[in-house]
C-alpha angles and dihedrals in degrees: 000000000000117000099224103186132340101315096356115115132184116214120198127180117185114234102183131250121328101238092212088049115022094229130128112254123216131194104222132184134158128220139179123221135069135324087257089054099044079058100056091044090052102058082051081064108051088043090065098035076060100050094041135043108187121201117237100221150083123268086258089064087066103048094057092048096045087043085052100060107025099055105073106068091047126098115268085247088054099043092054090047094050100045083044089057088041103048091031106045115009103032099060100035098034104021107092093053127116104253094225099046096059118116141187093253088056085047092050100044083044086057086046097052088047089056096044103040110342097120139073116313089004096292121142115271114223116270077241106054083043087056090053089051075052102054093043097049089041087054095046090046095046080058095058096046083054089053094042103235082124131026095201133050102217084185075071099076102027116112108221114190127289114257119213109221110259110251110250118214112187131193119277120239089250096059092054099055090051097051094041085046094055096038087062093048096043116014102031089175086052089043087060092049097039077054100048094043088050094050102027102042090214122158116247100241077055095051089048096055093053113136115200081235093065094066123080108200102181077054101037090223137119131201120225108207109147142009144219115248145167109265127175090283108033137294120341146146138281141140124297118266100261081048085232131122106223132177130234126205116226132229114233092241088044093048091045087051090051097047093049086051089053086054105056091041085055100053090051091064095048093061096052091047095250135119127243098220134202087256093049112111129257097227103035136149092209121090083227093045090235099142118040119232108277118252096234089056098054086053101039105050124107122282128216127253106290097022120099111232087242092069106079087063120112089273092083099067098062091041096050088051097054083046091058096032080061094051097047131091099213134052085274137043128292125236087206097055090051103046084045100045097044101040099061095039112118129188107266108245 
């Protein structure tokens, strides 16, 4: 505490070292009264330099920081996404803020303008595009909350726009016993996956990362532990997303399909001179299952007549067991229902 004039008086209260600048950092105020009273307001001070330690930087500080050490650990889909949101949209309208001086009124006029010109060639961006640049500055904020930098989250209280839920339009019945019926006819490996995804409700990043050690014949049943995904430079494995191993039951007619594919595959091996371990994988384009089907291949093939392209995404795979669930009598599904379903299933005209 420094008198500065008759009954000025300067307060300083030391914060540290700024990380980004290696200075020391000094909380200052001024006030006007007596000695008594320069004390008083002091130790109020030092009370809140002690509740709050306020980070000397911009928004985008932050975000380089948060970005830093969150993203390691993120998808490489998510990682793309995310940087995209964080160099296109808050970066250069937010950015250059003080971190500590944003507040929920500049969030929301930032959303507004978003909505009004805040695409390409000043066009409006969608209300759900602008909930995703939500959901990416309220998590980066909530960081720095948890770092205590800040001490409120004024994403909290924004009000990004309402999104309508996106219509779903699954496949018919129908459609699923034609594609399963041709898969079986043309495509037998795709047949077993198309099985398996139908019976199983596993994700496809699941169903590609299938190992024939996974699977427990004498039990028909099969494990679920990791998952091909796309990674910075190209596919690879990592745990599933509920970072959980669980097992799935099969079905007599599933489990009949999946060791006839084993068998071919198998057999490939043999004629190249190779052996089919216990850590090849199940969909594979090598004779010693060594690389996994890429995802882009499972979604991208041909379809038959009556059946849209889009179909043979990983959507199908939700909306064909609800499909069997429906037709069984049980709480699974029933082999019955599908051999039935699928045999008799013909092209529409």
């Amino acid at each position: 505490m420094r008198q500065r004039g008759t009954d000025a008086w300067e307060l300083r209260v030391y914060q540290g070292i700024d990380p980004g600048t290696r200075r020391q950092r000094w909380l200052t105020k001024t006030v006007h009264g007596t000695a008594r009273f320069a004390r008083g307001q002091l130790e109020d001070l030092v009370a809140e330099a002690g509740r709050a330690r306020i980070r000397a930087g911009t928004l985008s500080d932050l975000l380089d920081q948060w970005f830093d050490a969150a993203s390691p650990g993120w998808a490489a889909s998510t990682v793309s996404h995310t940087r995209s949101i964080v160099d296109c949209h808050l970066k250069p309208h937010l950015g250059h803020l003080d971190l500590a001086k944003l507040t929920t009124g500049d969030i929301d006029d930032f959303y507004a303008y978003l909505l009004r010109a805040g695409g390409r060639d000043d066009r409006s961006l969608a209300p759900g595009t602008v909930a995703r640049v939500h959901a990416v500055l309220h998590r980066a904020l909530a960081q720095a909350l948890r770092w205590e930098w800040i001490w409120l989250n004024p994403a909290s209280n924004a009000t990004p726009p309402r999104v309508a839920p996106a219509e779903v339009r699954p496949p018919s019945p129908r459609q699923v016993a034609i594609l399963l019926d041709w898969a079986r006819r043309k495509d037998p490996p795709f047949f077993c996956y198309l099985r398996l995804a139908v019976s199983t409700g596993a994700r496809r990043s699941q169903l590609l990362a299938l190992r024939w050690g996974d699977i427990d014949e004498e039990r028909a049943a099969i494990a679920f532990s990791r998952a091909l995904v796309e990674g910075p430079d190209g596919p690879e494995l990592r745990s599933t997303k509920t970072h959980r191993t669980y097992r799935v039951e099969l079905d007599a007619e599933t489990l009949d399909v999946l060791v006839a594919h084993r068998a071919t595959a198998k057999a490939r091996a043999e004629d190249v001179g190779a052996v089919l371990s216990a850590n090849a994988f199940v969909f594979s384009v090598r004779p010693d299952g060594a690389k996994p089907w890429l995802p882009n291949w499972v979604t991208s093939g041909s379809s038959p007549p009556g059946v849209p392209p889009a179909f043979r995404t990983s959507g199908c795979t939700t909306s064909a067991t609800s499909w069997l669930l429906r037709c069984s009598p049980r709480a699974s599904p029933s082999p019955r229902s599908l051999s039935a379903s699928a045999t008799p299933a013909r092209p529409p005209p």
